[in-house]
C-alpha positions, 0 to 999 in steps of 0.5 A: 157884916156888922151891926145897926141899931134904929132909934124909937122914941116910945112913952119918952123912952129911947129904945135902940132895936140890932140887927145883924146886916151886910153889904151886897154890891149890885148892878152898877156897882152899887152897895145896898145893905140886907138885915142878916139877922133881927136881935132885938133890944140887946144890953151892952154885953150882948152887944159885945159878944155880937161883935166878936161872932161877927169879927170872926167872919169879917172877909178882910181879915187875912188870918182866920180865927177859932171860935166856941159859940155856946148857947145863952143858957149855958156855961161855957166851960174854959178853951183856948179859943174865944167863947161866945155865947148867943140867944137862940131864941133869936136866930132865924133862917132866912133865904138859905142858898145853894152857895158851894156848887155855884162856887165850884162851877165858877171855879171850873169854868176858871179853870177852863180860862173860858173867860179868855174865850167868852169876854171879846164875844158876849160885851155888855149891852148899852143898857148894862146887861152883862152877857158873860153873867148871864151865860154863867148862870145859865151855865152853872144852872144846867151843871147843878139842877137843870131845868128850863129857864123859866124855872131858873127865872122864877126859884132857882136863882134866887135860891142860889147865890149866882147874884151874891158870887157876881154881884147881880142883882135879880134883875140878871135872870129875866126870863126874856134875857135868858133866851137872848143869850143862848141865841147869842151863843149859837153862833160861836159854838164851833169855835168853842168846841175848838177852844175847848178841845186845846184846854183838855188836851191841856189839862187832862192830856186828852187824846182824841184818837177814839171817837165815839160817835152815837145819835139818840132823840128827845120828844116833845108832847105838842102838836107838831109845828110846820116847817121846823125840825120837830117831826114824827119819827122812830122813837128810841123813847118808845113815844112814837105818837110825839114830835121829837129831834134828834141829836148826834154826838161825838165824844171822845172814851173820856167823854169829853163832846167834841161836836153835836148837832141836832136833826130833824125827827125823821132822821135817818141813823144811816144819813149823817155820819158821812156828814160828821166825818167830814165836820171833824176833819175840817175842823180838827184836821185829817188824823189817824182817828178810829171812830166806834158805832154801833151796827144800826149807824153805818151802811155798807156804802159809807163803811166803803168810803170809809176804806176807799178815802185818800187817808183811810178812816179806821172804825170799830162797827158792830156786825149785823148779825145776820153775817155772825151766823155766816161767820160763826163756824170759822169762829169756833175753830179758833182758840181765845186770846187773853188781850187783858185781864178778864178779857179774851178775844178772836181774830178773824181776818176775812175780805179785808175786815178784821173781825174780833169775838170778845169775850169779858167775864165781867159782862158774862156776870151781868147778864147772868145776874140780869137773866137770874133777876128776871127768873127770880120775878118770874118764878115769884109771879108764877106762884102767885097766880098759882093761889088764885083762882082763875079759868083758863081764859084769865090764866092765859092773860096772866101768862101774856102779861107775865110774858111780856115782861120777861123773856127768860124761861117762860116755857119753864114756868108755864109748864110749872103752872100746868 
């Protein structure tokens, strides 16, 4: 930053009007200049004490100084670090910026050496679009406050400092290139997933012993398109009226992702695990892995492929509980192992499965306060409707509300209201 004055000849008069600007390098490396600040006509001691303001927050000095800013009207007292007093009047707010989550993102994808993998894959168009950048945007964007990239296009970016930290100009975040780079990255997405995997292991000393794996479904308010993979399906979101996909996820304890796909609407929990499993090995090699589902995921058919395979695949499946009630009274002749703190489990051998009954106080707690939290709203409502006054009919449709948002102890509150 430094200071500019512009000339004005006014009434025979020259008159020299400051501002406070800086150098932006844009596209091309090109160096255009952007007022700071408006100062106005300032004497020479003012102009003096600017100079010092911005000495302090010069970038190309190697040691950093402190400095007192007091305001005009005010004596400074004595300190050991420079003083300098400004117009307050003077000072304005303009464009202020998102500046250090864009920084920390773009020093963790450094840290990631994602450059190493991204620069042979994403060169630079012969217009001079740069893809690596943009792909930082849009990565930084999801990071920091996702959205859609028409958003990122219209207010995000240039409220963030993206172009300041690449020195890009707006012209990186058009809306058509934006979608031109996510088709770019598709095609490269098992590799990095692969690359990925080499640098947490690493970092952070990754293990990928334990896989989780899991499927879940986002739904779209639209007419469903044809021949696409947004379809009418079961809807985990409670919208079976909307076309949705479905995505599958394989993540390690840590949450660190190692392989995603997204299905058509229709699918079916049961149909891609076989699929997955077969992904993961060709891709990261054939180990002694232990894959964790929930009961809905796995049919009995895969689970005995699973046991039958030339290296066998160990898992850790909820069971259905229809076979629970079958097993519940070899469980309760068993007595409860400590495997950890607050944590005791059962064992229970049976047809080569190994069955295990945890139970963890800490969860016993939750549910308890879960149950208690619910009991409390219903004993509230409870004695709500015991001031009103209704006929029976309009009781009733109360009680079938009050019921259909609590399930614990309602035979206890009908009887109060009786």
């Amino acid at each position: 930053m430094f200071l500019r004055a512009k000339k004005r000849f006014k009434d025979g008069k020259e008159h020299r009007y400051w501002s406070v600007v800086e150098n932006r390098r844009v596209a091309g490396d090109r160096v255009v200049q952007r007022q700071v600040l408006y100062l106005g006509e300032i004497n020479d001691s003012q102009k003096a004490a600017w100079c010092r303001s911005i000495d302090v927050f010069r970038d190309d000095e190697i040691q950093s100084r402190q400095i007192a800013i007091f305001p005009e009207d005010r004596e400074a007292p004595a300190l050991d670090c420079d003083v300098v007093q400004v117009r307050l009047s003077g000072l304005q707010l303009k464009r202020p910026r998102q500046w250090g989550g864009c920084w920390l993102t773009l020093d963790l994808w450094d840290q990631l050496q994602l450059d190493q993998f991204w620069h042979p894959k994403l060169r630079p168009s012969r217009k001079g679009t740069r893809w690596l950048n943009v792909l930082k945007t849009l990565v930084c964007y999801r990071l920091i406050d996702p959205g859609s990239e028409w958003r990122l296009h219209r207010h995000w970016y240039d409220t963030s400092a993206m172009g300041d930290l690449l020195g890009e100009d707006f012209g990186l975040a058009e809306s058509h290139k934006l979608y031109r780079c996510m088709d770019k990255l598709l095609v490269h997405k098992t590799a990095l997933f692969s690359y990925l995997q080499t640098r947490w292991h690493e970092l952070f000393n990754a293990r990928f012993d334990v896989l989780l794996y899991d499927l879940t479904s986002t739904y779209f308010e639209s007419d469903p398109p044809a021949e696409v993979k947004r379809r009418y399906g079961y809807s985990r979101d409670k919208r079976p009226d909307c076309v949705q996909v479905v995505i599958a996820l394989i993540v390690t304890p840590d949450g660190l992702p190692l392989a995603y796909e997204v299905l058509p609407g229709n699918t079916s929990d049961k149909t891609k695990l076989e699929d997955f499993l077969g992904k993961i090995e060709t891709q990261y090699g054939k180990a002694n892995r232990v894959w964790v589902m929930d009961r809905g995921i796995p049919t009995e058919e895969s689970l005995a492929k699973m046991r039958q395979a030339e290296s066998p695949v160990h898992y850790l499946v909820g069971t259905p509980k229809g076979r629970l009630s079958k097993l519940e009274k070899r469980f309760l002749g068993m007595s409860w192992e400590q495997v950890r703190e607050s944590v005791d489990v059962k064992l229970l051998d049976e047809e080569g499965e190994l069955y295990i009954l945890a139970r963890s106080q800490g969860r016993v707690q939750k549910e308890r306060a879960m149950r208690r939290r619910r009991l409390k709203k219903l004993w509230k409502r409870l004695h709500e409707l015991q001031q009103q006054k209704l006929n029976r009919d309009q009781l009733l449709l109360k009680l079938g509300a009050v019921k259909k948002g609590s399930w614990t102890c309602l035979w206890f509150g009908e009887h109060l209201v009786a």
